[in-house]
mmCIF file of the N, C-alpha and C atoms, coordinates in Angstrom:
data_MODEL
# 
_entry.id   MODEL 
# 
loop_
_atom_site.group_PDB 
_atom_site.id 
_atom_site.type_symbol 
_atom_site.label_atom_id 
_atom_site.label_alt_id 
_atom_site.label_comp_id 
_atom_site.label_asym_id 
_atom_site.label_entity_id 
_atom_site.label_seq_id 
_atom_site.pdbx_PDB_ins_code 
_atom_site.Cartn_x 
_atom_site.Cartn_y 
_atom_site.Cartn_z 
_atom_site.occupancy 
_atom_site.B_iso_or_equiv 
_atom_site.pdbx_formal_charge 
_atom_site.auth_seq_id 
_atom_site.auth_comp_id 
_atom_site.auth_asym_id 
_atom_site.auth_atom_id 
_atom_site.pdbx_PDB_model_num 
ATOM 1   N N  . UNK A 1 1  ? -30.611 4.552  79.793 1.00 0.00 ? 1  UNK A N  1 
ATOM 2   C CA . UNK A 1 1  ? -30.268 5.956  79.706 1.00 0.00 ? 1  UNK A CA 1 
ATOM 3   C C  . UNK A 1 1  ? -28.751 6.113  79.741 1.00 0.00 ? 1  UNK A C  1 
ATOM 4   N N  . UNK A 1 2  ? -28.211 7.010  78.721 1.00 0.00 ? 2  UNK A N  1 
ATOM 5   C CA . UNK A 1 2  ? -26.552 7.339  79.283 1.00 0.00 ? 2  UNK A CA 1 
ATOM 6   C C  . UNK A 1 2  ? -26.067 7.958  80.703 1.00 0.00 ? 2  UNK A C  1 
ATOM 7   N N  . UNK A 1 3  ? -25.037 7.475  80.870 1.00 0.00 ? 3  UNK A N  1 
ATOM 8   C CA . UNK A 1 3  ? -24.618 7.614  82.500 1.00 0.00 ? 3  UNK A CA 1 
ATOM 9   C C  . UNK A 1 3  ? -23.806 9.300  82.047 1.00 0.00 ? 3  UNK A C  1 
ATOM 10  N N  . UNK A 1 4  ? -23.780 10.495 83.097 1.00 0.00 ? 4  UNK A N  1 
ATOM 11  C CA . UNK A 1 4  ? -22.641 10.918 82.659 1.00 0.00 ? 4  UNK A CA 1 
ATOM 12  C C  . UNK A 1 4  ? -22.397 11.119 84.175 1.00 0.00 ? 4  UNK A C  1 
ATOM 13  N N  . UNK A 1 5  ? -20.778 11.663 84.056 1.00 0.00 ? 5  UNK A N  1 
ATOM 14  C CA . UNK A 1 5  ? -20.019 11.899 85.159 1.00 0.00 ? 5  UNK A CA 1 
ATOM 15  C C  . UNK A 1 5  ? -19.352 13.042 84.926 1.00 0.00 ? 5  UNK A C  1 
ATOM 16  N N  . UNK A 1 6  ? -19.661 13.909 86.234 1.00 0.00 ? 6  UNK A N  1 
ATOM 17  C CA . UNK A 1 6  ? -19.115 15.372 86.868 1.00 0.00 ? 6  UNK A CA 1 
ATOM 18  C C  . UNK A 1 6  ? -17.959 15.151 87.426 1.00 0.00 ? 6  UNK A C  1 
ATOM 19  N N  . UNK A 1 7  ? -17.153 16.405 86.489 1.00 0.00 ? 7  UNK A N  1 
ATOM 20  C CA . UNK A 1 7  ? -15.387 16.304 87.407 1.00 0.00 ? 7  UNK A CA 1 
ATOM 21  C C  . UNK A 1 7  ? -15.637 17.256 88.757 1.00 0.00 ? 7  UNK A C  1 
ATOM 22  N N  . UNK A 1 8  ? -14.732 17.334 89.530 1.00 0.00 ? 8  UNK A N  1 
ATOM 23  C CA . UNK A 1 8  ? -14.938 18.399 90.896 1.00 0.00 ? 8  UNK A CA 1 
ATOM 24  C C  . UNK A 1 8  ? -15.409 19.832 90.498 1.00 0.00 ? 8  UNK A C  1 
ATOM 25  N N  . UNK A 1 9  ? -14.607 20.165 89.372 1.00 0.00 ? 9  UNK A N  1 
ATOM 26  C CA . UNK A 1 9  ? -15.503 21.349 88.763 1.00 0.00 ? 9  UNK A CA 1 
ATOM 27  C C  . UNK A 1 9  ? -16.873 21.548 88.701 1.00 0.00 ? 9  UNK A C  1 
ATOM 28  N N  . UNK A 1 10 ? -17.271 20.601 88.755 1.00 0.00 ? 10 UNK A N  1 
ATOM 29  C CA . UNK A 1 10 ? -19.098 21.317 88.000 1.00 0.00 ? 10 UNK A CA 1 
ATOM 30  C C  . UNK A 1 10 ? -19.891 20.956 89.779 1.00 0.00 ? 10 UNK A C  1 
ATOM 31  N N  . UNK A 1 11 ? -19.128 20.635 90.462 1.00 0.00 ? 11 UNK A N  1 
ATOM 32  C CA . UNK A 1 11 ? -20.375 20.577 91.951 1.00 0.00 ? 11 UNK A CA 1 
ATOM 33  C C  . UNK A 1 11 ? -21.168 21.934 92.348 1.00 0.00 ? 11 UNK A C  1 
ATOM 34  N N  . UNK A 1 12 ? -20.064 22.410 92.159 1.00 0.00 ? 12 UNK A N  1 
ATOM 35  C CA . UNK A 1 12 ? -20.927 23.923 92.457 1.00 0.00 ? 12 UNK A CA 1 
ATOM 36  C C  . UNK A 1 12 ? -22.213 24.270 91.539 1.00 0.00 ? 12 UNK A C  1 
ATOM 37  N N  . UNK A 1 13 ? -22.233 23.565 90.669 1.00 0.00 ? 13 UNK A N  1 
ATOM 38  C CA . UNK A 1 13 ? -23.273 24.131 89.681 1.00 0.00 ? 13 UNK A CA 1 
ATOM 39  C C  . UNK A 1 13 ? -24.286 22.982 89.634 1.00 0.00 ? 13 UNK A C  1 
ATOM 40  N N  . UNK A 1 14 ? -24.260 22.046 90.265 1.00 0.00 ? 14 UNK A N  1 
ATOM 41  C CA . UNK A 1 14 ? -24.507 20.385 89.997 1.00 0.00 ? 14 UNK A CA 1 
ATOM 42  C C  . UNK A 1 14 ? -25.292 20.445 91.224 1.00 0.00 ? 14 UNK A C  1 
ATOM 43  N N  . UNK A 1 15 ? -25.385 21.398 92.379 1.00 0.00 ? 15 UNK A N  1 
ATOM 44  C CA . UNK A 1 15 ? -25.464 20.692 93.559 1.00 0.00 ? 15 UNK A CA 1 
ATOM 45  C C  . UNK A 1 15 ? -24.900 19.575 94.507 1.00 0.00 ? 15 UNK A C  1 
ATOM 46  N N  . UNK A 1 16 ? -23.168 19.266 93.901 1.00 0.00 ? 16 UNK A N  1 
ATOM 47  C CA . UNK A 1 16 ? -23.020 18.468 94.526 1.00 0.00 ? 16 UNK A CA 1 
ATOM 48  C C  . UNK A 1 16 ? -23.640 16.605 93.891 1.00 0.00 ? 16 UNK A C  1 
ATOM 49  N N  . UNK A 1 17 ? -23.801 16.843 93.053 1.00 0.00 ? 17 UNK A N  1 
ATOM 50  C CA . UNK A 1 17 ? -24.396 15.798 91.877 1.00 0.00 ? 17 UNK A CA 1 
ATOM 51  C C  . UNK A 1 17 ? -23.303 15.367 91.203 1.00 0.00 ? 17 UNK A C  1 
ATOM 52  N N  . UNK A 1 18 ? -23.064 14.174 90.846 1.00 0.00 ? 18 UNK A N  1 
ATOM 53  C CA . UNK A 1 18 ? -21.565 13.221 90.278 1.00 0.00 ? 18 UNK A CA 1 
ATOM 54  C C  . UNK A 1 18 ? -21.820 12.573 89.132 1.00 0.00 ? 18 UNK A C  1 
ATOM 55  N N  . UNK A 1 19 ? -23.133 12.324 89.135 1.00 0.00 ? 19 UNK A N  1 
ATOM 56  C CA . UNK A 1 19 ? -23.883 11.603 88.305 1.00 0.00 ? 19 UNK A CA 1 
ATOM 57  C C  . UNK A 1 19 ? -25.272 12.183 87.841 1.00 0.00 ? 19 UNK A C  1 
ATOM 58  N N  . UNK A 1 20 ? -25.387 11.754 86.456 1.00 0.00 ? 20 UNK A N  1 
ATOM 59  C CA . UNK A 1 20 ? -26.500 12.199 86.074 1.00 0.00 ? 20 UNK A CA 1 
ATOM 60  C C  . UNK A 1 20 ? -26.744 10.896 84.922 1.00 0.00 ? 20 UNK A C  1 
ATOM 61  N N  . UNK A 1 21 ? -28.104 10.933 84.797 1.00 0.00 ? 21 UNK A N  1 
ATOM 62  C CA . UNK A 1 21 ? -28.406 9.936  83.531 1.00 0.00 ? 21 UNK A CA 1 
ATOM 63  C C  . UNK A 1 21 ? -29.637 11.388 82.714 1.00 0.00 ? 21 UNK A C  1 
ATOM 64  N N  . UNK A 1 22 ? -29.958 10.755 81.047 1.00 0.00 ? 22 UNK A N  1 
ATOM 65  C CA . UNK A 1 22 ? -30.235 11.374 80.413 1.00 0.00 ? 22 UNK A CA 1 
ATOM 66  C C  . UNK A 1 22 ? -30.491 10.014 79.406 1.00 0.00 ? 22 UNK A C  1 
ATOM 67  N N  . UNK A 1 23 ? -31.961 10.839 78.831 1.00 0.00 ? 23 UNK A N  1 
ATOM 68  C CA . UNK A 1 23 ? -32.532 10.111 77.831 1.00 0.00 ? 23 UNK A CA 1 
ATOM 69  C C  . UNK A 1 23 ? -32.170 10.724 76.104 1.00 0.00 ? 23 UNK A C  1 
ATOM 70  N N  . UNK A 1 24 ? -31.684 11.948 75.864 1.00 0.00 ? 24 UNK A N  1 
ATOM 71  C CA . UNK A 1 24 ? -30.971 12.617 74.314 1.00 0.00 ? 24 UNK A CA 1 
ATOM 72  C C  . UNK A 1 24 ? -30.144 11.597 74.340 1.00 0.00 ? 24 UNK A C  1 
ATOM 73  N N  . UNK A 1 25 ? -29.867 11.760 73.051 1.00 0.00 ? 25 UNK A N  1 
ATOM 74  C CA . UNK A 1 25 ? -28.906 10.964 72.294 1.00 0.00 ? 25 UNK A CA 1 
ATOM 75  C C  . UNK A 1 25 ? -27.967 11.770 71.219 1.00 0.00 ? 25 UNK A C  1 
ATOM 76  N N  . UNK A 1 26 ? -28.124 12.840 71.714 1.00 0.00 ? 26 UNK A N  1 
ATOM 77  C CA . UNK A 1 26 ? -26.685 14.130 70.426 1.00 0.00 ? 26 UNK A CA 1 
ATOM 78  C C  . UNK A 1 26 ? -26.694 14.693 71.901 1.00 0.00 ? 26 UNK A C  1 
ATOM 79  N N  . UNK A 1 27 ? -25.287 15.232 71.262 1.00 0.00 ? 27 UNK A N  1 
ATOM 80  C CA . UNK A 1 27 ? -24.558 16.313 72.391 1.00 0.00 ? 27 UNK A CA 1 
ATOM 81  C C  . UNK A 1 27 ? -25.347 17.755 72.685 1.00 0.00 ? 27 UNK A C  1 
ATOM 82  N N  . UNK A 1 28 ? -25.697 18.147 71.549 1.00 0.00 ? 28 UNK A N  1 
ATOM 83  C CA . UNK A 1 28 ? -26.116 19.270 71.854 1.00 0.00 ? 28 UNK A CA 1 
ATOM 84  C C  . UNK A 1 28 ? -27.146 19.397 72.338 1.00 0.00 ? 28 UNK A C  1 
ATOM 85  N N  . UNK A 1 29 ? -28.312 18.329 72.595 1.00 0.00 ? 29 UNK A N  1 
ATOM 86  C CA . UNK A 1 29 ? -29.137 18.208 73.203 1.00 0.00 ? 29 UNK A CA 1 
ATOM 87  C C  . UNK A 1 29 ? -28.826 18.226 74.372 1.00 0.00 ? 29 UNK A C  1 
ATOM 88  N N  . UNK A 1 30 ? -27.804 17.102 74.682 1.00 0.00 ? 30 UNK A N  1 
ATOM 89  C CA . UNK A 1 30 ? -27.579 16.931 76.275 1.00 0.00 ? 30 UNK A CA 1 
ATOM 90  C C  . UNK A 1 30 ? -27.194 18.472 76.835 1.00 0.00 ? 30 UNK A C  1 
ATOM 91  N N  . UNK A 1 31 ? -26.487 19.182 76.019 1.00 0.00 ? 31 UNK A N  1 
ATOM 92  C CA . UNK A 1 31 ? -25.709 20.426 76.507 1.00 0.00 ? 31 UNK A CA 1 
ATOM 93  C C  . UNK A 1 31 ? -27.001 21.241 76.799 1.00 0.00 ? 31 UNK A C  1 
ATOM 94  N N  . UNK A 1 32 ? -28.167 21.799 76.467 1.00 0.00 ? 32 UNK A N  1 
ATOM 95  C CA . UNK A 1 32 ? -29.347 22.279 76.140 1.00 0.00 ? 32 UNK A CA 1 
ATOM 96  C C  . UNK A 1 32 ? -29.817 21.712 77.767 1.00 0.00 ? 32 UNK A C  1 
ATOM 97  N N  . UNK A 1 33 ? -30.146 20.221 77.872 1.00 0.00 ? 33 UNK A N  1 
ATOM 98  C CA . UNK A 1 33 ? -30.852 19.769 79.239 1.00 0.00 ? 33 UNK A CA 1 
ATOM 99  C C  . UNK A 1 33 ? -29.670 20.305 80.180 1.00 0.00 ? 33 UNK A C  1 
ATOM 100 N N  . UNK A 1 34 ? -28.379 20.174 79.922 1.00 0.00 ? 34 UNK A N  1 
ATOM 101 C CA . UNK A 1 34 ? -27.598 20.336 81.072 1.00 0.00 ? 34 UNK A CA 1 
ATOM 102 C C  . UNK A 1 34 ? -28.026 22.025 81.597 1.00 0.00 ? 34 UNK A C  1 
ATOM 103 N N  . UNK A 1 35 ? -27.695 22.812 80.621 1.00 0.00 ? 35 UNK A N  1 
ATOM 104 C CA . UNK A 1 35 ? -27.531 23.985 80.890 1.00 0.00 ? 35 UNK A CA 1 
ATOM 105 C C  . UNK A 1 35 ? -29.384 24.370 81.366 1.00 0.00 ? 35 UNK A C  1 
ATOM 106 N N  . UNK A 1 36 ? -30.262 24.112 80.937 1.00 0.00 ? 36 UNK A N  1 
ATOM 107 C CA . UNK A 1 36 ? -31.705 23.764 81.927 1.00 0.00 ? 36 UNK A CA 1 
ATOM 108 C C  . UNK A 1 36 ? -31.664 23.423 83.256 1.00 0.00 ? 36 UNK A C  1 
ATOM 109 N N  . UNK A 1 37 ? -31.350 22.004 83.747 1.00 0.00 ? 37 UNK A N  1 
ATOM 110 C CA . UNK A 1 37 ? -31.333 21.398 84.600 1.00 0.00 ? 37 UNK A CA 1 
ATOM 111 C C  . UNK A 1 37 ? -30.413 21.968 85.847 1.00 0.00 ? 37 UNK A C  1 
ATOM 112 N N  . UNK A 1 38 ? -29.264 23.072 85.323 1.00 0.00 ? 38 UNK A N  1 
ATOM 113 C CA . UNK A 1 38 ? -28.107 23.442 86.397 1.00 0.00 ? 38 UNK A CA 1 
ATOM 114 C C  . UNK A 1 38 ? -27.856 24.565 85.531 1.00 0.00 ? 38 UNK A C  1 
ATOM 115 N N  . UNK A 1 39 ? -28.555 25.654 86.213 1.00 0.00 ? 39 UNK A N  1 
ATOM 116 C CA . UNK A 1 39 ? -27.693 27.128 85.969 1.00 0.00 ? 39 UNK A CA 1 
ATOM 117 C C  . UNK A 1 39 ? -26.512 27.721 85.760 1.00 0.00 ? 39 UNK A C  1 
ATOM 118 N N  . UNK A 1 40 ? -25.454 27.922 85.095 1.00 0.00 ? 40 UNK A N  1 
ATOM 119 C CA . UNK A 1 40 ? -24.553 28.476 85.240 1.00 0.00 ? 40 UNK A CA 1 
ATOM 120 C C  . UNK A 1 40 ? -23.255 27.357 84.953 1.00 0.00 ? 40 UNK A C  1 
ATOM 121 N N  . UNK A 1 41 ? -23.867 26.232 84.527 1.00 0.00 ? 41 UNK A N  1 
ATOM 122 C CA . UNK A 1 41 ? -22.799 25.248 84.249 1.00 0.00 ? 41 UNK A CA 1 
ATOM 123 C C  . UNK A 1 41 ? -22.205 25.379 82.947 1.00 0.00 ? 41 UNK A C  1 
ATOM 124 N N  . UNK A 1 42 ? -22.720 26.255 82.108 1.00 0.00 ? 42 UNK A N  1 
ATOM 125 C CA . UNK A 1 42 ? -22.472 26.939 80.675 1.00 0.00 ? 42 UNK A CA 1 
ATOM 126 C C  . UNK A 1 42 ? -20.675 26.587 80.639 1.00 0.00 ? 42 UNK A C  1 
ATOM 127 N N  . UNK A 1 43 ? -19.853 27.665 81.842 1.00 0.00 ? 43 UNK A N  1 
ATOM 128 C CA . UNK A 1 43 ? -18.666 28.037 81.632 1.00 0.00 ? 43 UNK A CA 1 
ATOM 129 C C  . UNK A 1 43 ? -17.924 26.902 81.906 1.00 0.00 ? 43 UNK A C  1 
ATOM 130 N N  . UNK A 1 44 ? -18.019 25.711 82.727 1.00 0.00 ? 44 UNK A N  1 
ATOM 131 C CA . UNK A 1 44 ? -18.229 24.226 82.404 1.00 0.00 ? 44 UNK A CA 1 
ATOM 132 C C  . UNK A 1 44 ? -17.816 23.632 81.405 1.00 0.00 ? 44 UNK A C  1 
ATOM 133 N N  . UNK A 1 45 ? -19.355 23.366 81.045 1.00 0.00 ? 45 UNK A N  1 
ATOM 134 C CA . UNK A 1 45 ? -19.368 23.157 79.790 1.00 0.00 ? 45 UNK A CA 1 
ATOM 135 C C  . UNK A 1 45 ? -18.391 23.561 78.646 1.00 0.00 ? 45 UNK A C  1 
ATOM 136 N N  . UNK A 1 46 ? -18.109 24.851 78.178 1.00 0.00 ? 46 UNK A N  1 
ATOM 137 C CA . UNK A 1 46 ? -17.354 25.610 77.398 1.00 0.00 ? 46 UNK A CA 1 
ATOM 138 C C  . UNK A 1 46 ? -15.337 25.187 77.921 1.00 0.00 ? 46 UNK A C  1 
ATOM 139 N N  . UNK A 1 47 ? -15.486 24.812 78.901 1.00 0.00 ? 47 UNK A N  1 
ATOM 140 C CA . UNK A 1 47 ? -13.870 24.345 79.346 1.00 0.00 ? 47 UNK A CA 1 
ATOM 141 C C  . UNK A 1 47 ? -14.073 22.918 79.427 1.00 0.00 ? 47 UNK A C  1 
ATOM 142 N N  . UNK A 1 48 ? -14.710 22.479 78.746 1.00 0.00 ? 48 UNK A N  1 
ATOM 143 C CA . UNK A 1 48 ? -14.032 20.857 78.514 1.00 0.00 ? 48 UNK A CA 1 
ATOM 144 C C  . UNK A 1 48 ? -14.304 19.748 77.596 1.00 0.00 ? 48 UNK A C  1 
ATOM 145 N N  . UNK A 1 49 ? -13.938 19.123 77.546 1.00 0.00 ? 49 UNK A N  1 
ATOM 146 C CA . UNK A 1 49 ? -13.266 18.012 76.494 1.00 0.00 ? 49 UNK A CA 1 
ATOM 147 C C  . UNK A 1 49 ? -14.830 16.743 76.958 1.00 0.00 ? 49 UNK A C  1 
ATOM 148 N N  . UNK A 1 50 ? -14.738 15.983 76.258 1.00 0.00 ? 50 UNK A N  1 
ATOM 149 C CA . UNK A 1 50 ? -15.872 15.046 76.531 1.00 0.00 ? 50 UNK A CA 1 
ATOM 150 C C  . UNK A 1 50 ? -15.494 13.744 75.867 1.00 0.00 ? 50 UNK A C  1 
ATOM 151 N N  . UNK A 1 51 ? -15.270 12.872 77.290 1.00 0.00 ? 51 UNK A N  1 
ATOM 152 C CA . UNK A 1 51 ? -14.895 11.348 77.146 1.00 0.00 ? 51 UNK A CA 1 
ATOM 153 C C  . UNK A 1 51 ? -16.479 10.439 76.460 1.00 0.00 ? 51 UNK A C  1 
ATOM 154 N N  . UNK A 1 52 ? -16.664 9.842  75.220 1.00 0.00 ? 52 UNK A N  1 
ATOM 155 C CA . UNK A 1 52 ? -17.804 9.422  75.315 1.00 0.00 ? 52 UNK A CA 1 
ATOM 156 C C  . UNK A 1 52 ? -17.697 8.053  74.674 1.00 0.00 ? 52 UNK A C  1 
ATOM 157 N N  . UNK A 1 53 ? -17.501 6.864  75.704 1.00 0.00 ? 53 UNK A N  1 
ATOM 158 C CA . UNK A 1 53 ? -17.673 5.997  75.080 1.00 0.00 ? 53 UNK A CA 1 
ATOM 159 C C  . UNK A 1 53 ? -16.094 5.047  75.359 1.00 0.00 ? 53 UNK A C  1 
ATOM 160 N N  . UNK A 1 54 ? -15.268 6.396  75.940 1.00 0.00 ? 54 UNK A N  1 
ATOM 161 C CA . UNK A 1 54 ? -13.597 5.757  76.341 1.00 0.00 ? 54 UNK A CA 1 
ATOM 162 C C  . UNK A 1 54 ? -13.134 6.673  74.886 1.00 0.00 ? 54 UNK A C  1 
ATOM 163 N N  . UNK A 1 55 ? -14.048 7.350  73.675 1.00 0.00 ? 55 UNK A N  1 
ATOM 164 C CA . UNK A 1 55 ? -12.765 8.345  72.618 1.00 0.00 ? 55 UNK A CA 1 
ATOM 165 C C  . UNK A 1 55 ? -13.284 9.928  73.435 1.00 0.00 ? 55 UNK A C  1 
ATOM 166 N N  . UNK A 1 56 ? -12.025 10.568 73.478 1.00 0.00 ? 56 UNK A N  1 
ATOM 167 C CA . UNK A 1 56 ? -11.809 11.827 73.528 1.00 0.00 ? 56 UNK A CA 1 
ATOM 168 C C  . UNK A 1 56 ? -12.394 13.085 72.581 1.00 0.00 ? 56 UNK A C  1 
ATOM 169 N N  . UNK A 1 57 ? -13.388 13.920 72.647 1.00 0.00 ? 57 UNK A N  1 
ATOM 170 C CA . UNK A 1 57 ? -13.743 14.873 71.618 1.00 0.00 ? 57 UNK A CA 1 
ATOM 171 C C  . UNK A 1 57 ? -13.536 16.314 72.253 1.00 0.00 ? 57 UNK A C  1 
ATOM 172 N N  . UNK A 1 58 ? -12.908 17.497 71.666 1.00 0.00 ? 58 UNK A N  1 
ATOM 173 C CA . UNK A 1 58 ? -12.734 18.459 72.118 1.00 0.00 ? 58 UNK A CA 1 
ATOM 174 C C  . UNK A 1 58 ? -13.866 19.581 71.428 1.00 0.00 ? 58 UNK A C  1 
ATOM 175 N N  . UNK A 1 59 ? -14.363 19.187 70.665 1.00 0.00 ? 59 UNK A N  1 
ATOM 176 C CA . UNK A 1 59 ? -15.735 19.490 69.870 1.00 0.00 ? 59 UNK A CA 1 
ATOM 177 C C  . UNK A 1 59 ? -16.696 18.751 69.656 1.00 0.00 ? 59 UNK A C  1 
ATOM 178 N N  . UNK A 1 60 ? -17.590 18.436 70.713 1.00 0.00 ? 60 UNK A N  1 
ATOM 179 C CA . UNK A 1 60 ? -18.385 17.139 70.421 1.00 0.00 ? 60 UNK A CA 1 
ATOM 180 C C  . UNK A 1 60 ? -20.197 17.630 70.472 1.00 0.00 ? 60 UNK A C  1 
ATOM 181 N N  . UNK A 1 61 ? -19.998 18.826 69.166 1.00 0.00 ? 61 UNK A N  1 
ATOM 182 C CA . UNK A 1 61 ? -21.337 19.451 69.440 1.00 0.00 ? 61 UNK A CA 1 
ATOM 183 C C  . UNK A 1 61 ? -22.420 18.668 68.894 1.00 0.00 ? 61 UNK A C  1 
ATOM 184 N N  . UNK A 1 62 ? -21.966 17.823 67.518 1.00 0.00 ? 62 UNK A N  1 
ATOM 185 C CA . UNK A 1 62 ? -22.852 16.935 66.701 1.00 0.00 ? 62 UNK A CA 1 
ATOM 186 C C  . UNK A 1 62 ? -22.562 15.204 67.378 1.00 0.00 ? 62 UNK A C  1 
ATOM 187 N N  . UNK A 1 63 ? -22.207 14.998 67.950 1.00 0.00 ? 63 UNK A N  1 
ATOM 188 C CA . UNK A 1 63 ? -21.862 13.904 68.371 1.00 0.00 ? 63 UNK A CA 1 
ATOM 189 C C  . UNK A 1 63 ? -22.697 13.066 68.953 1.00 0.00 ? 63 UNK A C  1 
ATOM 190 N N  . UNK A 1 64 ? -23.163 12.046 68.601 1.00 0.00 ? 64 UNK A N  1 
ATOM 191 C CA . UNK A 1 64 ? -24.269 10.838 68.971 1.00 0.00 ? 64 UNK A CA 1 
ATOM 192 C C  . UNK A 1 64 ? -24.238 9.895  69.698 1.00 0.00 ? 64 UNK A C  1 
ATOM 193 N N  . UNK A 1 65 ? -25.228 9.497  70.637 1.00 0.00 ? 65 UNK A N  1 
ATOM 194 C CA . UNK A 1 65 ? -24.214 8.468  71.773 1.00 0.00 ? 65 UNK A CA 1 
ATOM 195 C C  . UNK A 1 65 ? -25.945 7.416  72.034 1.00 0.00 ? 65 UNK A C  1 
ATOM 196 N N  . UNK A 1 66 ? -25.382 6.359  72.596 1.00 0.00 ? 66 UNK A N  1 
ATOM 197 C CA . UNK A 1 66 ? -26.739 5.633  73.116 1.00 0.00 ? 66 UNK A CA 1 
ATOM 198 C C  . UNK A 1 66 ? -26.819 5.430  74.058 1.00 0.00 ? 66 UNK A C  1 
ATOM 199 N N  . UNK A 1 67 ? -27.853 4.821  74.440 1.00 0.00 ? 67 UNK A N  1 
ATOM 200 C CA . UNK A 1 67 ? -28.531 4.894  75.702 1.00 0.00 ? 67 UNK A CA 1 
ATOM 201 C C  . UNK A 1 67 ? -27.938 4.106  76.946 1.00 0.00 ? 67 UNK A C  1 
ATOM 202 N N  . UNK A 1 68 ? -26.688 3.365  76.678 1.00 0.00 ? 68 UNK A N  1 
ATOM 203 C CA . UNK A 1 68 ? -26.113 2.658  77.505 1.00 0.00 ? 68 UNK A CA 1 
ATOM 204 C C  . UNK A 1 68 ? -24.654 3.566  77.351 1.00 0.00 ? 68 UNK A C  1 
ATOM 205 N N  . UNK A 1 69 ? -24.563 4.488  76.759 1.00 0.00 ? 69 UNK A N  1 
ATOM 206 C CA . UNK A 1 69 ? -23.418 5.335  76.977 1.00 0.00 ? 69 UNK A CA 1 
ATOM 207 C C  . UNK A 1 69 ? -22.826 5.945  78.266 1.00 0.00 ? 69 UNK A C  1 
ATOM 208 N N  . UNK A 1 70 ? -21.406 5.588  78.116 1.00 0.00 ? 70 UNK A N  1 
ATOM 209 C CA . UNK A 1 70 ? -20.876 6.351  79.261 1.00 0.00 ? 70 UNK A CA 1 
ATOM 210 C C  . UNK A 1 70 ? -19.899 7.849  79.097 1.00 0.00 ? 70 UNK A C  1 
ATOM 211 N N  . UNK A 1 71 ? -20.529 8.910  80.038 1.00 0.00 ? 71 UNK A N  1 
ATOM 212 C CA . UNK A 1 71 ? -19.722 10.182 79.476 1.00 0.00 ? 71 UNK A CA 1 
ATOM 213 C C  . UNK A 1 71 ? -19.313 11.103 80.458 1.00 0.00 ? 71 UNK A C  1 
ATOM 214 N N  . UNK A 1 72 ? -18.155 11.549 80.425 1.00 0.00 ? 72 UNK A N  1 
ATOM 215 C CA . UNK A 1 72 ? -17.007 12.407 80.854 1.00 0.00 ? 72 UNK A CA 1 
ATOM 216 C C  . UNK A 1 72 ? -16.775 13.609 80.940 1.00 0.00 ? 72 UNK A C  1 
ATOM 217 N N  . UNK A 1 73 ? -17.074 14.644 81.377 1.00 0.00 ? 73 UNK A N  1 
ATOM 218 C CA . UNK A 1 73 ? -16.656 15.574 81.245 1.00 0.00 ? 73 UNK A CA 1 
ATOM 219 C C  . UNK A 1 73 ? -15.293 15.861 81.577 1.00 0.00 ? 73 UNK A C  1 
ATOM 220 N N  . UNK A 1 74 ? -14.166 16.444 80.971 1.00 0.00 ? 74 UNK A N  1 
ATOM 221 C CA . UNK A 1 74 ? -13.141 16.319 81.637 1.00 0.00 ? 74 UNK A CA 1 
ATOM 222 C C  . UNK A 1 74 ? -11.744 17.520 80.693 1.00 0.00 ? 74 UNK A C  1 
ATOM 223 N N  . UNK A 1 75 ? -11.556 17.914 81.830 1.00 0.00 ? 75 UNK A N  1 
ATOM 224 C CA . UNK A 1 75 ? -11.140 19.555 81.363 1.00 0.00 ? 75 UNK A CA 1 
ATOM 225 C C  . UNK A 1 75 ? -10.090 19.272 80.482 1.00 0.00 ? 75 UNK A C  1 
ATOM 226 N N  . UNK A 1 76 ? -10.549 20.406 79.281 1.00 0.00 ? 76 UNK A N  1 
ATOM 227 C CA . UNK A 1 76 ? -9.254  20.428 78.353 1.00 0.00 ? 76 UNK A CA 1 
ATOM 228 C C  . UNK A 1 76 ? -7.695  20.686 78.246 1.00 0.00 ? 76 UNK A C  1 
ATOM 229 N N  . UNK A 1 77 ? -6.578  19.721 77.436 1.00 0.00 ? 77 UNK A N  1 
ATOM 230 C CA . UNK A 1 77 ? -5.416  20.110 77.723 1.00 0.00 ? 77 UNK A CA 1 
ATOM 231 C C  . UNK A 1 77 ? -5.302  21.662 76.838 1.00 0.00 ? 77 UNK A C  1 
ATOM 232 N N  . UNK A 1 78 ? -4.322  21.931 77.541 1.00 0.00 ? 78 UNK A N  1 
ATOM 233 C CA . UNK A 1 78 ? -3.769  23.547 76.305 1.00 0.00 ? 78 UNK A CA 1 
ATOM 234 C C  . UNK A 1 78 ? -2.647  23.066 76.496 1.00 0.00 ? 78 UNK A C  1 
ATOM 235 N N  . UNK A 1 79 ? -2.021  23.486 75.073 1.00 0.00 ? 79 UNK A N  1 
ATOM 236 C CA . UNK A 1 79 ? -1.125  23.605 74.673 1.00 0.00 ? 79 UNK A CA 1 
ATOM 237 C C  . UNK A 1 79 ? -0.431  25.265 74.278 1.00 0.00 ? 79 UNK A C  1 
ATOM 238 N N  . UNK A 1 80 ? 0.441   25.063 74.130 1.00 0.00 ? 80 UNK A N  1 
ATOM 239 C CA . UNK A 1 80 ? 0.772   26.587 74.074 1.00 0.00 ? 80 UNK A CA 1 
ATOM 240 C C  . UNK A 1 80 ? 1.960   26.746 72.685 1.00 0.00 ? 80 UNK A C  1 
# 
């Protein structure tokens, strides 16, 4: 199953959860179980960037990963 990992941001919505594994294999699936599994992690979700694999995606709605994948949530830079 892919591993993913919660930044300090999402505990509140996580329960305090760091880790999660998951059997999808596209992003938008995972985003779908996430937002199921933990209420309110939407706004989360929507503020960040996603490490998958060690590459960086700031849009990673179609994005495909396997089952030994490792993934990141991890808040986006702005630029101004």
């Amino acid at each position: 199953m892919a591993k993913i990992t919660f930044p300090d941001s999402f505990m509140g919505f996580t329960g305090d959860v760091r880790e999660y594994e998951t059997r999808v294999t596209v992003y938008r699936d995972l985003e779908i179980e996430l937002k199921e599994k933990f209420p309110g992690i939407e706004s989360e979700l929507n503020k960040s960037s996603l490490a998958l694999d060690g590459q960086i995606y700031q849009d990673p709605f179609l994005e495909e990963f396997g089952s030994s994948s490792e993934i990141f949530f991890i808040p986006r830079i702005e630029g101004g």
